[in-house]
C-alpha positions as CSV (number, residue, x, y, z in Angstrom):
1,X,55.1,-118.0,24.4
2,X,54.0,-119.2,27.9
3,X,51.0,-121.8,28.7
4,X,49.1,-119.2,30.5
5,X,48.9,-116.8,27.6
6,X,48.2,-119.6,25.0
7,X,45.6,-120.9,27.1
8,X,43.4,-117.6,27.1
9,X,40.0,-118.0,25.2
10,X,39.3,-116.0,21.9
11,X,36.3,-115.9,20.4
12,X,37.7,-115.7,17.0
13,X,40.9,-117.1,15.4
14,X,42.1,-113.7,13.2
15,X,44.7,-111.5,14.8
16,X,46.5,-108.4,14.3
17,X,49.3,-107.6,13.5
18,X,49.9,-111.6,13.1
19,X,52.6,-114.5,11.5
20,X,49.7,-116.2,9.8
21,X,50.7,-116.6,6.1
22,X,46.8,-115.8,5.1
23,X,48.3,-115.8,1.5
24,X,48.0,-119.7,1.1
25,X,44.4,-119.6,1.2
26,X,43.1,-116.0,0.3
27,X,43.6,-117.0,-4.0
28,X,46.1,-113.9,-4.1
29,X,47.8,-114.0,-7.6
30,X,51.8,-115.4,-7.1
31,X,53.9,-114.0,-9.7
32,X,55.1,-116.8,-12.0
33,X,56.5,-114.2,-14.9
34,X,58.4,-117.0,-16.8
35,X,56.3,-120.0,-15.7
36,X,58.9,-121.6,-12.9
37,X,55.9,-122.4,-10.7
38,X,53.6,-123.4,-12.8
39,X,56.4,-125.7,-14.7
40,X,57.3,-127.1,-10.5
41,X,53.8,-128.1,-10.1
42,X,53.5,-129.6,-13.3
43,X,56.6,-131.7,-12.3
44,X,55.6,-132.3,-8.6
45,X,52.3,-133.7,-9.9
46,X,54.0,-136.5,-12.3
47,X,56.2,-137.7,-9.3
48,X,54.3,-140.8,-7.7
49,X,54.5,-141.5,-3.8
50,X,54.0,-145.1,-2.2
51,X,51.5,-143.5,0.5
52,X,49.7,-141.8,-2.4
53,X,45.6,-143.0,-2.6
54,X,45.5,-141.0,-6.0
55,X,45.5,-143.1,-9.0
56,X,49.0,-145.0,-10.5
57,X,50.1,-143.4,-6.9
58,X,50.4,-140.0,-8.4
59,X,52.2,-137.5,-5.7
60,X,49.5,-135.6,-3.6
61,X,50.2,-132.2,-3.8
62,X,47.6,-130.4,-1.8
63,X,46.5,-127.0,-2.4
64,X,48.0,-125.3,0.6
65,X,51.3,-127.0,-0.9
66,X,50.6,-126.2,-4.2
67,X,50.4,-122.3,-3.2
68,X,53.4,-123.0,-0.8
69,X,55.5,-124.7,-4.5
70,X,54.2,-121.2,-6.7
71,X,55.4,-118.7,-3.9
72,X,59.1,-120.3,-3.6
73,X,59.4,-121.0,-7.6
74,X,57.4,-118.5,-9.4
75,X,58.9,-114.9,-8.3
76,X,61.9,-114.2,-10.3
77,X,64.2,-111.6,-11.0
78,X,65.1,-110.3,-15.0
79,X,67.9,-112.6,-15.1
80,X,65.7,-115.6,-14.3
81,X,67.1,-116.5,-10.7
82,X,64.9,-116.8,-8.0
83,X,63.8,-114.1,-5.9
84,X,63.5,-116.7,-2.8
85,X,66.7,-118.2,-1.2
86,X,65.4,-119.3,2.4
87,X,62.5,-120.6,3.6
88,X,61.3,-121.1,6.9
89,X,58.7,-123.4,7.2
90,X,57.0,-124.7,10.2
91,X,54.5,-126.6,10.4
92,X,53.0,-129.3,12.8
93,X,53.5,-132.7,13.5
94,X,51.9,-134.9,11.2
95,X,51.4,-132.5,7.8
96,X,53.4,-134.1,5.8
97,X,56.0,-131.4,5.7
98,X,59.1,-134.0,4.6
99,X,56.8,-135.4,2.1
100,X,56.8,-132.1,0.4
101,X,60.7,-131.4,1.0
102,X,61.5,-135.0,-0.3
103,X,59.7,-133.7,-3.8
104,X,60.9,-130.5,-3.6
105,X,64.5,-131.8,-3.6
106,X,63.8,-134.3,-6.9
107,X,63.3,-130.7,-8.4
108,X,67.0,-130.1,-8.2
109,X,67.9,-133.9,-8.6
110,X,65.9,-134.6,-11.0
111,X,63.6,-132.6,-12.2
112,X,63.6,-128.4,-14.4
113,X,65.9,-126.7,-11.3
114,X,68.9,-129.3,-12.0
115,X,72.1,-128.2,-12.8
116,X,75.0,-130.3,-14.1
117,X,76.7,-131.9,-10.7
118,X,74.2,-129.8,-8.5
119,X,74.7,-131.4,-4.6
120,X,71.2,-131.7,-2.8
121,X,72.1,-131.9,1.0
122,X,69.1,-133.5,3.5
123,X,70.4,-132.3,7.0
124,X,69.3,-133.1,10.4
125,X,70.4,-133.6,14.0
126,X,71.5,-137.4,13.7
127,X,71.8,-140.3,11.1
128,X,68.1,-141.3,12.1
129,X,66.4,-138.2,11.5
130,X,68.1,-137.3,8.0
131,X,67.6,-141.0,6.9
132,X,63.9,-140.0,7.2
133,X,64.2,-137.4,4.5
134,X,66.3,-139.3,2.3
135,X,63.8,-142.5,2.6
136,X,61.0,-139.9,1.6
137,X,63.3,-139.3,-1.5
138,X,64.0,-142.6,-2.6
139,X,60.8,-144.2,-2.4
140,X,59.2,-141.7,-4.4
141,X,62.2,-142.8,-6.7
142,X,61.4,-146.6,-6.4
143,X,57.5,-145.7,-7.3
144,X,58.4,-145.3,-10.8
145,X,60.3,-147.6,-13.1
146,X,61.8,-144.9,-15.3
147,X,62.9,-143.0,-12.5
148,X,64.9,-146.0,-11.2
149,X,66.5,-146.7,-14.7
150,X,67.4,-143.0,-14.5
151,X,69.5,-142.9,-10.8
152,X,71.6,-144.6,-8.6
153,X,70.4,-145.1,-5.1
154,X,72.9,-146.0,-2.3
155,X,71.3,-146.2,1.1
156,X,73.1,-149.7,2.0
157,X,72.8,-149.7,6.2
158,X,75.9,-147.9,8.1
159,X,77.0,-146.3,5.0
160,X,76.7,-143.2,3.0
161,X,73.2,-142.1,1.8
162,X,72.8,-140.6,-1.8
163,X,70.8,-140.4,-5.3
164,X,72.8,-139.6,-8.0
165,X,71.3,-138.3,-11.7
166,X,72.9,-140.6,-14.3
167,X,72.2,-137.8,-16.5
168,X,73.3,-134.7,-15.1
169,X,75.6,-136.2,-12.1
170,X,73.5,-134.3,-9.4
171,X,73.0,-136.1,-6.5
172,X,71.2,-136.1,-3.0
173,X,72.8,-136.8,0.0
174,X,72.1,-137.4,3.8
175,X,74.0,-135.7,6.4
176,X,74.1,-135.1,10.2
177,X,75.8,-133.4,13.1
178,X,79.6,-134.0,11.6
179,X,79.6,-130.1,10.4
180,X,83.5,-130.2,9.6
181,X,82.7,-133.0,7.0
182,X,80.9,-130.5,4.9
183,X,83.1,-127.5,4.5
184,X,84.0,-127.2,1.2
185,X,80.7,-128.9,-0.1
186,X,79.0,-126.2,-2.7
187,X,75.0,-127.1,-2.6
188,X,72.5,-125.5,-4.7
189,X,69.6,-127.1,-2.1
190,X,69.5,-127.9,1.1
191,X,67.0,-129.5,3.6
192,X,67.7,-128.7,7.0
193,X,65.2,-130.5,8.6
194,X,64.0,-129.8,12.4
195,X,66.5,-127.9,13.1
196,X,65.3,-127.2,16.9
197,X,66.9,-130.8,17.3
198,X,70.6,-129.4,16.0
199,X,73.2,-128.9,18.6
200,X,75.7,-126.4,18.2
201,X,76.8,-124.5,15.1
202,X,79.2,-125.8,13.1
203,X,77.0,-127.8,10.4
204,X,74.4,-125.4,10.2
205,X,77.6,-123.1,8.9
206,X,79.1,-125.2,7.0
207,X,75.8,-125.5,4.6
208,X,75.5,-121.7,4.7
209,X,78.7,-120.6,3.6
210,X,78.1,-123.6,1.0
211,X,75.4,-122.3,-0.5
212,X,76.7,-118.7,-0.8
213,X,79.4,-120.5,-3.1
214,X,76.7,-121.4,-5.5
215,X,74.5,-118.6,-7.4
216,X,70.6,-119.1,-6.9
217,X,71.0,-121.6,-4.4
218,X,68.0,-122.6,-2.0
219,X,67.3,-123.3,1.9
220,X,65.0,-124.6,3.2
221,X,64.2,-125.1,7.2
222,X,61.6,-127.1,7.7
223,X,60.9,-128.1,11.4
224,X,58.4,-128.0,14.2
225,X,58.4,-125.4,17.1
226,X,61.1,-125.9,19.5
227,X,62.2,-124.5,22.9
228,X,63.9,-121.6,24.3
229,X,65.4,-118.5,22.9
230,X,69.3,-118.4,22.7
231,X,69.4,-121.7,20.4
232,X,70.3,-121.6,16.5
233,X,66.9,-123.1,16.2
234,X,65.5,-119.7,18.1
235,X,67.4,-117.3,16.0
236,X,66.1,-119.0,13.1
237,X,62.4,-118.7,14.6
238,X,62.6,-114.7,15.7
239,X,63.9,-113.1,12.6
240,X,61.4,-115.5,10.6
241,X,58.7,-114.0,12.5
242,X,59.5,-110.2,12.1
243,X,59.8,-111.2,8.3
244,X,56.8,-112.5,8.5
245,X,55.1,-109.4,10.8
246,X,57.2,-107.0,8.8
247,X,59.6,-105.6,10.7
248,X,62.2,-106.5,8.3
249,X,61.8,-106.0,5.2
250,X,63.5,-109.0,2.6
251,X,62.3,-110.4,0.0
252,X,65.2,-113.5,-0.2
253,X,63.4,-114.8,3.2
254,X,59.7,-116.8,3.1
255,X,58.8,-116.9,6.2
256,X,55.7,-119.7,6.6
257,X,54.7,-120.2,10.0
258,X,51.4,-122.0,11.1
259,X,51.5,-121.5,14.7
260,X,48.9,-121.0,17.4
261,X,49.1,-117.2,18.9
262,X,49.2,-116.2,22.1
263,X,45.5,-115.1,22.5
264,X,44.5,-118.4,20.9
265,X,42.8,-120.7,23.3
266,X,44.9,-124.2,22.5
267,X,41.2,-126.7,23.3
268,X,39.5,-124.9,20.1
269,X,39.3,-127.4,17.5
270,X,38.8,-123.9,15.2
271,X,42.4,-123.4,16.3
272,X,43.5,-126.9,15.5
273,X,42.5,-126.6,11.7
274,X,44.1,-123.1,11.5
275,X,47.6,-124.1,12.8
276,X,47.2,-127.6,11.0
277,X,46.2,-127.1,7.1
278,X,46.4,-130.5,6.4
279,X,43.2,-131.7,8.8
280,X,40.8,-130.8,6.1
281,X,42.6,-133.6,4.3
282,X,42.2,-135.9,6.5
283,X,46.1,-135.5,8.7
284,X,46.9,-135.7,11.2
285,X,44.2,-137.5,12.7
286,X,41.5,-135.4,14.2
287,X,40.8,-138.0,16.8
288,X,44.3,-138.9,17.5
289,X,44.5,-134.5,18.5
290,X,41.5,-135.3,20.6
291,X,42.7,-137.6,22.6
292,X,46.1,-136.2,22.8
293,X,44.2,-132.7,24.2
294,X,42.5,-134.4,26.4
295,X,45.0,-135.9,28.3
296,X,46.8,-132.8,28.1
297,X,43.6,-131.1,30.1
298,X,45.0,-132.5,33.2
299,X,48.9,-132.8,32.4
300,X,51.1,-129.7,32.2
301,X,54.2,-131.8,30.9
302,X,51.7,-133.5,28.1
303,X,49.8,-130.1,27.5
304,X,53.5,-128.5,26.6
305,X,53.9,-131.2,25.0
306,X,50.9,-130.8,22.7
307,X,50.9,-127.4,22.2
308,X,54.6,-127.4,21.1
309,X,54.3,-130.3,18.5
310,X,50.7,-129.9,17.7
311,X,50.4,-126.2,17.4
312,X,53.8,-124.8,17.1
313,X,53.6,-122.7,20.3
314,X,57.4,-122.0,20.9
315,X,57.6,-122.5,24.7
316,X,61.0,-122.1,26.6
317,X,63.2,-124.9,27.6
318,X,60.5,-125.4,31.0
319,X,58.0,-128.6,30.7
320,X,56.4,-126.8,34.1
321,X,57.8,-123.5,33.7
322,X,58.1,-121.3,37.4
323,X,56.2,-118.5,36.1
324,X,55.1,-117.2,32.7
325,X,57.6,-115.3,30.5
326,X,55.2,-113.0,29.0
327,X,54.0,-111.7,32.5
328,X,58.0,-111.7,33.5
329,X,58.8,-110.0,29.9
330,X,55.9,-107.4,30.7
331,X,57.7,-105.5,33.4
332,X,60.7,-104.2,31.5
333,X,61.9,-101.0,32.5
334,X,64.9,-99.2,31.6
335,X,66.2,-98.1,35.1
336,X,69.7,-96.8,35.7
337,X,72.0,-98.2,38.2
338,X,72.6,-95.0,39.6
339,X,68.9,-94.5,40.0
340,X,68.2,-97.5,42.9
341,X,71.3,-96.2,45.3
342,X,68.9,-94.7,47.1
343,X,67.1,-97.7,47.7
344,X,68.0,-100.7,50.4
345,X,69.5,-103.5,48.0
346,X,69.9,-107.4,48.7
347,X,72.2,-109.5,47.0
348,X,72.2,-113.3,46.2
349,X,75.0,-115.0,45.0
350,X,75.1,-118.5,43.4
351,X,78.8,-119.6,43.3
352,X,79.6,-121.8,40.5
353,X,80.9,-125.6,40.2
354,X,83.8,-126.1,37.6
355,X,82.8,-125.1,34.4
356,X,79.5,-123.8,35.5
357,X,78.2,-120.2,35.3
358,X,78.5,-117.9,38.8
359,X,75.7,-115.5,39.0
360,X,74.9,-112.5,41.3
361,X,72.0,-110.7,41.3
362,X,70.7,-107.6,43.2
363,X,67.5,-106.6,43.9
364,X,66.2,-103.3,45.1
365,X,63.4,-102.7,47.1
366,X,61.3,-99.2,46.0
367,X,59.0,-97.0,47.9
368,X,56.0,-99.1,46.9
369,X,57.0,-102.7,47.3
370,X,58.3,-102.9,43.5
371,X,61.7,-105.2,43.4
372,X,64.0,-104.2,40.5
373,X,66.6,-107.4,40.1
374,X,70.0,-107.0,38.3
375,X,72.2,-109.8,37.4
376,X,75.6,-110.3,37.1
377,X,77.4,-113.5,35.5
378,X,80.5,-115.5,35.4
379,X,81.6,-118.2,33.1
380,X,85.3,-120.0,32.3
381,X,87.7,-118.0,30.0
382,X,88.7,-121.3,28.3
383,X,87.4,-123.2,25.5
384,X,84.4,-120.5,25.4
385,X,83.2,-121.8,22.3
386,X,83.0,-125.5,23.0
387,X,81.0,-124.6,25.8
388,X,78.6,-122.6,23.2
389,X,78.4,-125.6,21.0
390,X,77.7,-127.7,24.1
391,X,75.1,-125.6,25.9
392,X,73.8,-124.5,22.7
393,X,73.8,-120.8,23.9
394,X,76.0,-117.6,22.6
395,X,78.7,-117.4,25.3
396,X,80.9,-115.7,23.3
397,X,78.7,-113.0,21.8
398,X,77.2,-112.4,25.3
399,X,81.0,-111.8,26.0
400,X,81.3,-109.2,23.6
401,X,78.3,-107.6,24.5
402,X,79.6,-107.6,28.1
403,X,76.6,-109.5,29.3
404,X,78.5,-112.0,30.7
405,X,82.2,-112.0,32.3
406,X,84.4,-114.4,31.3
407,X,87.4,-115.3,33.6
408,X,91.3,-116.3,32.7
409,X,91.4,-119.8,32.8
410,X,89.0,-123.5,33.0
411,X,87.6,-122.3,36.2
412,X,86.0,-119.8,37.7
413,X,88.2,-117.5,39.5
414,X,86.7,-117.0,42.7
415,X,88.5,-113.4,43.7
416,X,86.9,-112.2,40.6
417,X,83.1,-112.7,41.9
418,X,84.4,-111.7,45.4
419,X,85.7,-108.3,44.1
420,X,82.4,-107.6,41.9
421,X,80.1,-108.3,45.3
422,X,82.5,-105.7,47.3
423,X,82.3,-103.3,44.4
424,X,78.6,-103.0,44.8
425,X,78.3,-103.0,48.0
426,X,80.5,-99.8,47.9
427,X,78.2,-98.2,45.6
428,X,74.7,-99.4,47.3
429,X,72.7,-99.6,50.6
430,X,73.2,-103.3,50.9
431,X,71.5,-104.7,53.3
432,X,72.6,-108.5,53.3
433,X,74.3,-110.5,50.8
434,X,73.4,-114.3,50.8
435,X,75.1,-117.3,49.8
436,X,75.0,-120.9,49.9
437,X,78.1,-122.1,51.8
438,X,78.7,-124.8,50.3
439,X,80.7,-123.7,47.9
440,X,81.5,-120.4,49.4
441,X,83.0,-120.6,53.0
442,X,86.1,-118.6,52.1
443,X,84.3,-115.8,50.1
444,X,81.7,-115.8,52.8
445,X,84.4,-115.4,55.6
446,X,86.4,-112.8,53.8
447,X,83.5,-110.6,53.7
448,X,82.4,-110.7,56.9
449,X,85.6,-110.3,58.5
450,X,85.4,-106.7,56.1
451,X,82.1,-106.0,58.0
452,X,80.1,-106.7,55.1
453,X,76.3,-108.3,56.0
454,X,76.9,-111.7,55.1
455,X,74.1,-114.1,55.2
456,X,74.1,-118.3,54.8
457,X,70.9,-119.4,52.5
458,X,71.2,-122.9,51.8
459,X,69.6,-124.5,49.0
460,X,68.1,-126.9,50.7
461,X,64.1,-127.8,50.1
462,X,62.7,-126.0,52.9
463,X,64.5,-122.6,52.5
464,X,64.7,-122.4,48.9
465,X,61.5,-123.3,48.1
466,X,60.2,-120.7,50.4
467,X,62.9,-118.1,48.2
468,X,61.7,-120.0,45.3
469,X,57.6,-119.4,45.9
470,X,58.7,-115.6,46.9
471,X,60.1,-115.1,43.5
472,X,56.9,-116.7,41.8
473,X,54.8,-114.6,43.4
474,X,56.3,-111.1,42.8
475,X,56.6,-111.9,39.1
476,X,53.3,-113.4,38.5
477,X,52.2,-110.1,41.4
478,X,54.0,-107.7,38.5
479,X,56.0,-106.6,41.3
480,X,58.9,-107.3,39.5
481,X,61.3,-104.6,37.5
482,X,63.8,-105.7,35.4
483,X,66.2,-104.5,32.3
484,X,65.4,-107.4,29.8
485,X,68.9,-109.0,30.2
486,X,69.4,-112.0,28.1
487,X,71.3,-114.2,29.9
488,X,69.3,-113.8,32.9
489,X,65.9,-113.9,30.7
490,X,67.2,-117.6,29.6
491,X,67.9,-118.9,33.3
492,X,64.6,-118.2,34.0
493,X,63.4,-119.8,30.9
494,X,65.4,-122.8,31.5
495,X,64.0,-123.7,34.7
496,X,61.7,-127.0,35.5
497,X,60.0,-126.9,38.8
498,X,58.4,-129.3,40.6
499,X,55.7,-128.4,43.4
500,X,55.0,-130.5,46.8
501,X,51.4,-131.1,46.8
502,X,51.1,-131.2,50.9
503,X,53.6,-128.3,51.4
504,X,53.2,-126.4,48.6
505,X,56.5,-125.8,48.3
506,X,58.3,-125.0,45.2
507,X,61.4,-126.7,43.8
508,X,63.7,-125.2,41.0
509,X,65.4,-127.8,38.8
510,X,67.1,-128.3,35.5
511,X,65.6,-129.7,32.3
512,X,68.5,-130.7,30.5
513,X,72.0,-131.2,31.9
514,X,73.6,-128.2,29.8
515,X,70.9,-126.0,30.7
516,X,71.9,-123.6,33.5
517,X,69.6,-122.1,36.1
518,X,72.0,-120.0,38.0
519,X,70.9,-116.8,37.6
520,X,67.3,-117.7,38.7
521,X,69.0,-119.2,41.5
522,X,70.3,-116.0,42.9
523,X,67.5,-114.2,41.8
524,X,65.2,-115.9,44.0
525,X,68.2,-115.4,47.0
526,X,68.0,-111.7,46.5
527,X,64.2,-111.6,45.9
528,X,63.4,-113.6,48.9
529,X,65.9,-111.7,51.4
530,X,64.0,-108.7,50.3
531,X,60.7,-109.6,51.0
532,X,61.9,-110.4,54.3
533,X,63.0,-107.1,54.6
534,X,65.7,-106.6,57.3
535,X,64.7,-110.0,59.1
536,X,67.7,-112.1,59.6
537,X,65.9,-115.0,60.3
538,X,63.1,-117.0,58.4
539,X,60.0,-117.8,59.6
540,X,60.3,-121.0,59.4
541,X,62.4,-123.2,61.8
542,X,64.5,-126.5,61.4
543,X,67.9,-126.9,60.1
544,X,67.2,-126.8,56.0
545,X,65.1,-123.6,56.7
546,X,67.9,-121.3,58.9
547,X,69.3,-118.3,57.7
548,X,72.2,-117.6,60.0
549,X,74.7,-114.3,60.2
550,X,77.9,-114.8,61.3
C-alpha cells in the first residue's frame, strides 16, 4: 500500500469489500456451544496485571479483547477441539497486543486449556524481543501470591527463559532466531510475536511442523505491519487478508487486522480510532499520535514511519519509495512476447557483483508512446537457500517457477547473461543495448565486435538520475506496461531514493544491504534509452552524463 494512495481523503471510514473485522464491535453472537469462551474470560479476568488501575490489579480485559478471547475459544467442533488453530492478529503500536498474548498463554500454562506437559513457546526475532513476552508472563505471575507458590520462574540474565506448572509440568518458554534448536519441540501454543522482524525460515518451520505434532494446538501471530512482499512476514499478511476479504474460505484461520485502507486519509483522527481500538481507552496516547502526525506532515521517512507502526499500512521495503506501487501495479497487462517483435525494443543490462543478482530488462516502445518492460534475472547456483534465508526472499521457488535463472556455481556466469542478450536480439528489433562498463567491458566488446548496438550508460549521478526520473515519470504517466513479474515487482519495491533539491535529480539506492535493486536498475537503462528514442547521445554533456557507442 503506497503513501500516495493512503494519503487520499475519504469522507467516511466504511469500505467495501474491506479486512475490517467489524465483528468485534457490531454485538454479533460468537458461538460458545460448550462454554470455552465464556470459561477463558472468566479466567483472564481473575489473572492480575502490575500495569492494571482496576482494583487488587485485576487483569484489564477490554471489550474489543474480550470479543477477540470468545471468537478464538468459543467455536468448537463435536469432539470439543477448537475450530481456530491460527490467528493473525495485527494491531498497532501501543494496544497492548503482548499484554493480551502474555494472558492468553497462562490459559495453556496455567489456566482450563492446560494439558499435562503442554510446551507454551513465546517466539521472536532476537533474545530482546521474546524476553518482552515472557516478562509480560511472569509479572502477571508475580502479581499473585498463589500463582507464585504454584510455578517455577527461571528468567536468570543470559540463560534460559521459562514457567513451569508444578502441577501439570507445562511450561512457557522464550525463544529466538536459533530455528534448529526447536525441531523436535511438540507445542500446543505458540506466540510468534512480530514476526515482520524474523529473518529467514527455519524457526518459523520449526514451530509449525511442532504444532502439527500436537492435536488442537494453537498459533498465534501477533505483530505490527511490516514491509515488502516476498518476506515470511508478507506471506503471512496476504493470505490473512483474502481470509479475511473471503477469497479463501477456512475456518482454522482468524484473520484480525486493524489496518488503515488505501482510500483512508492517514491525518483523520476518525481513522486513528478505527485502526487503533484501544484509544477509546485511553492508549496509545492520543497526543503522543498527534505529535507524531505532525511531524510526519513534513517528513516522508517519519510519515512511513507513522503510518506503518501507527496504522498498519503495509508499505514496501522504500522509506521514500520512487514511485507508487499501486499506480505501477495498475498497468498490468498480459502481453505476449511474440506480440512486441514488431516493435523497436531497448535493452538495459545491470551485470552483477559476486553473489549479487544480474538483471536485463527490455522495454518496447508501442505506436502510442506506451513502454512495455520485461525482465530477465540471474542469481548464483550455489547455496540458493542460504541466500533465501539471508535476503529473506524465495530464490528457490522463483527458480522453480522459472522467474529467475540460477547459474552452476558461487558466481555468476557471465556467458550465460551474454548468450540470453544475443538470443533476444535475434528475436527483436533491438535498437541499443546498454550497459554499465564497469563490470562489463568484455561482454560489451564481444557484442559489438558481433555488430550488435552496444551502448555505455554509466551509473553515475548525472546519467542515471536522468534514466532514473525517465522511469518515474512513465510509471507515475501510466505509460508503463508490464506482466506483474515478481521478482521485478520487489526491485522496484525495494528501492530508496534520494532527490537533489537544486537539480532535481533522482538517485536510486538500497535500504537494507540484502535488499537488491537490480532489476529497477536496468529497467530505468531500458526505459530511459527508449524515451530517447534512437538518439545516441544524451542531452546532457560532461563526463558522468555521456552515452558513448563504440
Amino acid at each position: 500500500m503506497s503513501a500516495t494512495s493512503i494519503e487520499a481523503k475519504c469522507e467516511t471510514v466504511s469500505h467495501s469489500p474491506s479486512t475490517y473485522p467489524g465483528w468485534i464491535f457490531d454485538g454479533s453472537p460468537i458461538p460458545d456451544p460448550l462454554g470455552h469462551g465464556e470459561r477463558a474470560v472468566k479466567f483472564l479476568r481473575r489473572l492480575r496485571h502490575p500495569a492494571s488501575t482496576e482494583p487488587k490489579q485485576r487483569f484489564q480485559l477490554y471489550a474489543f479483547q474480550e470479543r477477540i478471547v470468545r471468537r478464538i475459544y468459543g467455536p468448537r467442533h463435536k469432539d470439543g477441539s477448537r475450530i481456530v488453530k491460527t490467528v493473525f492478529l495485527m494491531l498497532p503500536r501501543g494496544n497492548r497486543k503482548t499484554s493480551l498474548a502474555a494472558a492468553l498463554s497462562h490459559l495453556h500454562v496455567i489456566g482450563p486449556e492446560k494439558r499435562p506437559a503442554g510446551q507454551v513457546i513465546f517466539a521472536a526475532s532476537d533474545r530482546e524481543q521474546a524476553g518482552i513476552g515472557f516478562r509480560e508472563a511472569a509479572d502477571i505471575i508475580r502479581c499473585d501470591k498463589r500463582l507464585v507458590e504454584a510455578t517455577r520462574i527461571h528468567d536468570a540474565f543470559n540463560s534460559a527463559k521459562q514457567i513451569t506448572d508444578k502441577a501439570s509440568g507445562a511450561r512457557l518458554r522464550a525463544v529466538s532466531s536459533d530455528g534448529r534448536a526447536q525441531h523436535g519441540t511438540t507445542p500446543a501454543f505458540v506466540l510468534a510475536d512480530e514476526i515482520h522482524a524474523w529473518k529467514g525460515r527455519e524457526l518459523w518451520e520449526a514451530l509449525k511442523s511442532g504444532l502439527a505434532k500436537t492435536d488442537d494446538s494453537l498459533l498465534v501471530i501477533a505483530t505490527t505491519a511490516g514491509r515488502g512482499h516476498e518476506s515470511l512476514a508478507a506471506e503471512q499478511f496476504q493470505y490473512a487478508r483474502r481470509v479475511a476479504l473471503g477469497e479463501i474460505n477456512n475456518p482454522e484461520f482468524l484473520p484480525i487486522i486493524f489496518a488503515a485502507e488505501a482510500d483512508d486519509n492517514w491525518q483523520d483522527e476518525k481513522v486513528w480510532h478505527k485502526v487503533n481500538p484501544g484509544l477509546q481507552h485511553g492508549f496509545p496516547s492520543l497526543p503522543g499520535l498527534r505529535s507524531l502526525a505532525k511531524e510526519a506532515q513534513d517528513h516522508p521517512a517519519e510519515r512511513y514511519s507513522f503510518q506503518q507502526y501507527n496504522l498498519n499500512v503495509w508499505h514496501g521495503n522504500s522509506r521514500d519509495p520512487l514511485f507508487s506501487m499501486s499506480t505501477y501495479d495498475a498497468r498490468r497487462f498480459d502481453d505476449d512476447e511474440t506480440d512486441l517483435e514488431a516493435l523497436p525494443c531497448w535493452i538495459g543490462v545491470d551485470m552483477a557483483r559476486n553473489g549479487d543478482t544480474a538483471a536485463v530488462v527490455a522495454a518496447w516502445l508501442h505506436d502510442d508512446s506506451q513502454i512495455t518492460v520485461k525482465p530477465w534475472f540471474f542469481v548464483p547456483g550455489d547455496d540458493l537457500k542460504e541466500r533465501s534465508d539471508r535476503d529473506g526472499v524465495p530464490y528457490e521457488r522463483w527458480r522453480d517457477e522459472g522467474l529467475i535463472t540460477a547459474t552452476p556455481g558461487p558466481i555468476i556466469d557471465p556467458d550465460i547473461v551474454e548468450d540470453h542478450v544475443r538470443e533476444l536480439a535475434a528475436r527483436h528489433d533491438v535498437q541499443e543495448i546498454a550497459f554499465d562498463p564497469h563490470l562489463a567491458r568484455q561482454i560489451m566488446q564481444h557484442l559489438h565486435d558481433d555488430g550488435l548496438p552496444v551502448v555505455e550508460l554509466r551509473q553515475a549521478p548525472l546519467s542515471m538520475g536522468v534514466a532514473t526520473g525517465d522511469l518515474e515519470r512513465t510509471v507515475n504517466g501510466r505509460m508503463i506496461r508490464h506482466d506483474g513479474h515478481p521478482v521485478l515487482r520487489h526491485h522496484f519495491d525495494s528501492v530508496v531514493v534520494s532527490r537533489n533539491e537544486t537539480t532535481g535529480l533522482v538517485r536510486m539506492h538500497k535500504d537494507k544491504k540484502v535488499d537488491r535493486i537490480d532489476g529497477a536498475v536496468a529497467a530505468a537503462m531500458a526505459v530511459h534509452r527508449t524515451v530517447a528514442g534512437e538518439t545516441s547521445r544524451s542531452q546532457y554533456t560532461g563526463e558522468d552524463a555521456e552515452i558513448f557507442t563504440f
